[in-house]
N, C-alpha and C positions, 0 to 999 in steps of 0.2 A: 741151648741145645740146637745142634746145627745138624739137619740132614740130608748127606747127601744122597745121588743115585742107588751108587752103589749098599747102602743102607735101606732104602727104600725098597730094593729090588728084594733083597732077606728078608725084609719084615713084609711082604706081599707073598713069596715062597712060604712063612712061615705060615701065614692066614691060609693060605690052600693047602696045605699041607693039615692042619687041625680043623678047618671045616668043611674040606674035599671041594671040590670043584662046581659040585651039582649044588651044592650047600650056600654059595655064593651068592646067587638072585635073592634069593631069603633073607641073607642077612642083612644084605643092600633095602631090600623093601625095610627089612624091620628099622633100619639106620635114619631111614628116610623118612618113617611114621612117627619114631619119637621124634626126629627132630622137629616138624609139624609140629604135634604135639605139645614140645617146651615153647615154640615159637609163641602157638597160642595161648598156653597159660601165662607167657610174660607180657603177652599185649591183655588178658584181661587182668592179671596183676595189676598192671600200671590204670588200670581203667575203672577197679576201685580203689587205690590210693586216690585217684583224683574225685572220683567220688567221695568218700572221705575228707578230702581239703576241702570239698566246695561247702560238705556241710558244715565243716569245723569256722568255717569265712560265714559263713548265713546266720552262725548260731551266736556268733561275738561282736 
C-alpha cells in the first residue's frame, strides 16, 4: 500500500470534513492517550511474562 501526497491530502480533507475542524485537538489528544496507554500496557505485559519465567526457572 503506497501513499502518496496527493492521497494523503484526501484522506486529511476527508477527517475535517467528518470531524469539523474545531473537533481535531480532541481527537489528536484522544490518539495520543491511547497510544500512551497501549505503550504502557505492553511494557507491563512484558514485565509479567518475565515475572512469570523467573518463577517458572526458581521453581525447576
Amino acid at each position: 500500500m503506497n501513499l502518496g501526497m496527493p492521497e494523503l491530502l484526501i484522506v486529511a480533507l476527508v477527517v475535517v470534513l467528518v470531524f469539523g475542524a474545531s473537533q481535531l485537538p480532541k481527537l489528536a489528544r484522544s490518539v495520543g492517550q491511547a497510544q500512551k496507554e497501549f505503550k504502557q500496557g505492553l511494557k507491563e505485559g512484558a514485565k509479567d511474562d518475565d515475572e512469570d519465567q523467573d518463577k517458572d526457572q526458581t521453581s525447576t
